[in-house]
Phi, psi and omega in degrees: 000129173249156207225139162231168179194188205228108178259153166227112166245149219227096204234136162251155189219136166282147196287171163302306173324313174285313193294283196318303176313315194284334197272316186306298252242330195279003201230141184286185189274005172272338192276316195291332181301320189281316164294320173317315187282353192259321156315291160344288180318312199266348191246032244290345167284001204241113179198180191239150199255108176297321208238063207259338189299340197277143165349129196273356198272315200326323200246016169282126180257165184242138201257140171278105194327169194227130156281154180221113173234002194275144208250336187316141203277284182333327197284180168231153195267149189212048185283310186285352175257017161222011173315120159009262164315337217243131175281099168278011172252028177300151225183164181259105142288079190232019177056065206276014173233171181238138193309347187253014187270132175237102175336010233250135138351090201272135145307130193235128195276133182263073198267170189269125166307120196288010161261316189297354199267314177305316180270350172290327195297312215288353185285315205285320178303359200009085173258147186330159143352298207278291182308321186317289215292351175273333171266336168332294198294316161324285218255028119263002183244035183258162158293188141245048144250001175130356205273141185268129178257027172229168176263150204284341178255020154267006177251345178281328165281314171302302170275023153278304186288319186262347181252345184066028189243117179283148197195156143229192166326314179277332168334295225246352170281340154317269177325322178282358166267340170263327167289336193272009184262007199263150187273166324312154166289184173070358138321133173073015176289125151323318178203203214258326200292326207277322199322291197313320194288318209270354179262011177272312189284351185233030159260187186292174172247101153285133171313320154307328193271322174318301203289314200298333147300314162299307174341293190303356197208008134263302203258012177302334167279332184288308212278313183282332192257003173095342205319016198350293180316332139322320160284324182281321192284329177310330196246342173073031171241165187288171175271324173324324204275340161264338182307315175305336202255313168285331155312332161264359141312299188305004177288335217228173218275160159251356174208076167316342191259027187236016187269000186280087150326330215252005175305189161311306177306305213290339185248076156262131157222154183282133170236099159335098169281357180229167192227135170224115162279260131164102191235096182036072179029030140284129179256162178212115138281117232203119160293147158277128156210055155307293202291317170299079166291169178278164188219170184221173122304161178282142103033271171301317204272341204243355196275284167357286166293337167286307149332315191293278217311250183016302141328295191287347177272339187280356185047023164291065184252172147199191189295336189282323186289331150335298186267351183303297197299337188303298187311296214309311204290296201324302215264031159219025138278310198284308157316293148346260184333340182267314162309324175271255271264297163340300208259333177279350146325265190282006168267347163297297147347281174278072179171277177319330184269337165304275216293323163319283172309345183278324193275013175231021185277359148303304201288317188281008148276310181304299202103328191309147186292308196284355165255027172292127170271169162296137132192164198234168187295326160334290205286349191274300183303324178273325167296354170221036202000070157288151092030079228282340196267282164357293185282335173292345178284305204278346149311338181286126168070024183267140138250144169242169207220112149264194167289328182271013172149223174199111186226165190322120181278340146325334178261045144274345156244131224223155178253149196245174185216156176284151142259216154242078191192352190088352194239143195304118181228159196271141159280009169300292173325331177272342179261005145282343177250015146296284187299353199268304182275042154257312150346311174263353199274148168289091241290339175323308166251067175310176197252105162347128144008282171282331174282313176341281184328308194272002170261304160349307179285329174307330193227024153091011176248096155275095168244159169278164177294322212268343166257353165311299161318326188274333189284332167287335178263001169287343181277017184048049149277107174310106190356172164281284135011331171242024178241012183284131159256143153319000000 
């Protein structure tokens, strides 16, 4: 049987306005250039201000209010886009540069591509027709770190079907001999244990180098995992004589295609949204906002309503300048939002990283580590009265470049722990000085878990071992067993 009935619920909901702001606010300032240009594209009202150096009041023009006597429901009032008070060439005035921006040029290495470099070696052997295309076909299924990643009879298959080239197995494992014989060495390896073996052989054969291969192609698993003692019995060597030998492992590359500048990996650079100075101890903070042009409505599009009114006084109207005048309003409100979300963007921005920095201003005066207070988005949220979700956006994907380097602003917050005095300490602090006696430790004997746990209690930190742990493998620390050195 169905029932209607009649609820009333009190549900929020975000403006379109508010969503654009919240999408802004997640994406860093190496990123906000390519959304501006992507507004642009998608905003033909919408344009970036060439003429930024200028008075922003010069080229604002004034527009002469217009009557409106037509009653018609259809027509639309453009009354608010020519109003006095109303700028139509309005722009983003923030003050997009900063006392520290230098315009300069970053130099870009013009390297030879690390596949285009495997294929010029594979021209110069001038090899049949039928093998070029079987090392081709090689050297298109490598990484970039060098590694070949399909398997050879499954590649015995790809060039019967996509090349029409018949082959086999032994073919094409031939041919792969030929490539891995190509710079860098160690190039075209199956896994890392073949990599390693194949950039050995084609140093001298050394006695070290000798071991250092049996090591690699007897003892590999013994060998990744630290067993040392193991390795000696297996080999019937001295410990001078393995030290030496792992020492020329440690010489040799495990990702031969990244010797490439020009992969993916190799040109990232961190571009910093926040600037911190440290000025006769006074800090001052300045957004980058290099990435950021300034921006107006067009020009054209506001000349475009002002004809429409004229039109309409002249009673020349008619449905296409309707729908015209429609579009028009539609595409410079959504400019307008965007141009307003942009500057609440970076006043959002700036007001958070204000509070951040006031509430860390020991450590970004110092630099010292052990002078991080706790703090959590909670305490950021309630000092500039945000939103707890807010700071987590404007924390995401951020950096800020201080004197002492330049780091993630999310790992400025932290979780706190007592010592044994009571008093609240960031747990950043302890894994900085976990990592300082991991540092310092004697890699012959590393230093334990439990011995860490017992220095640690030793300098007023009572934690358990099993969180000793987890803060070592969030520093990406290996165990005590895989930090032994010969």
């Amino acid at each position: 049987m169905l029932n209607q009935s009649l609820q009333q619920k009190l549900l929020q909901k975000l403006s379109p306005q508010q969503i654009l702001l919240m999408k802004l606010l997640q994406i860093p300032s190496m990123a906000l250039e390519q959304r501006i240009k992507q507004e642009i594209e998608e905003n033909p009202v919408l344009e970036i201000d060439e003429d930024s150096d200028k008075d922003k009041d010069s080229d604002a023009d004034d527009y002469e209010e217009k009557d409106n006597n037509d009653d018609s429901q259809n027509d639309v009032d453009i009354r608010d886009y020519l109003d006095e008070d109303d700028i139509p060439a309005y722009r983003l005035n923030a003050g997009n540069t900063s006392s520290s921006d230098e315009h300069k040029e970053i130099p870009m290495a013009a390297d030879t591509g690390f596949l285009e470099s495997l294929l010029s070696q594979l021209d110069i052997k001038n090899l049949p027709e039928h093998k070029q295309i079987i090392g081709t076909t090689i050297i298109g299924n490598l990484d970039e770190a060098g590694y070949l990643q399909r398997e050879l009879g499954a590649m015995v298959d790809d060039l019967a079907f996509t090349q029409g080239v018949t082959t086999t197995l032994a073919e094409i494992e031939q041919m792969l001999k030929v490539v891995q014989g190509f710079e860098p060495a160690g190039v075209a390896a199956r896994n890392l244990q073949e990599c390693l073996i194949l950039q050995l052989k084609r140093a001298d054969l050394s006695p070290a180098v000798r071991l250092a291969i049996t090591i690699l192609d007897r003892c590999f698993d013994e060998f990744t995992k630290k067993h040392y003692d193991k390795i000696l019995k297996r080999t019937h060597s001295t410990e001078d004589e393995l030290r030496e030998a792992i020492s020329e492992i440690l010489k040799l590359n495990p990702k031969p295609g990244n010797t490439f500048g020009s992969t993916a990996s190799g040109n990232q650079y961190v571009i910093p949204d926040f600037i911190i100075e440290n000025k006769d101890g006074v800090l001052e903070l300045s957004l980058n906002q290099r990435n950021m042009p300034e921006l107006r409505l067009s020009r054209t599009y506001t000349e475009m309503l002002e004809t429409y009114s004229e039109n309409k006084n002249k009673k020349e109207k008619n449905e296409s300048q309707r729908d015209a005048v429609i579009f028009i309003k539609q595409k410079i409100d959504s400019a307008r939002w965007f141009i307003d979300a942009i500057k609440q963007r970076q006043d959002t921005l700036y007001v958070t990283m204000k509070a951040i920095m006031n509430y860390q201003y020991n450590y970004f005066l110092e630099g010292d580590e052990t002078r991080l207070r706790p703090m959590i988005l909670k305490d950021i949220a309630e000092q500039v009265g945000l939103d707890i979700s807010t700071i987590s956006r404007v924390a995401n994907s951020k950096y800020v470049q201080t004197p002492y380097g330049t780091f993630l602003l999310k790992s400025f917050f932290s979780e706190s722990i007592q010592n044994d005095q009571g008093e609240e300490v960031s747990t950043r602090e302890i894994k900085k000085i976990l990592s300082d006696c991991i540092a310092v430790e004697d890699k012959s004997k590393p230093l334990t878990d439990e011995e860490l746990t017992a220095i640690l209690k030793q300098k007023g930190y009572p934690i358990a071992r099993r969180t000793v742990a987890k803060y070592r493998e969030l520093l990406n620390i290996s165990v005590a067993r895989l930090r032994k050195v010969m």
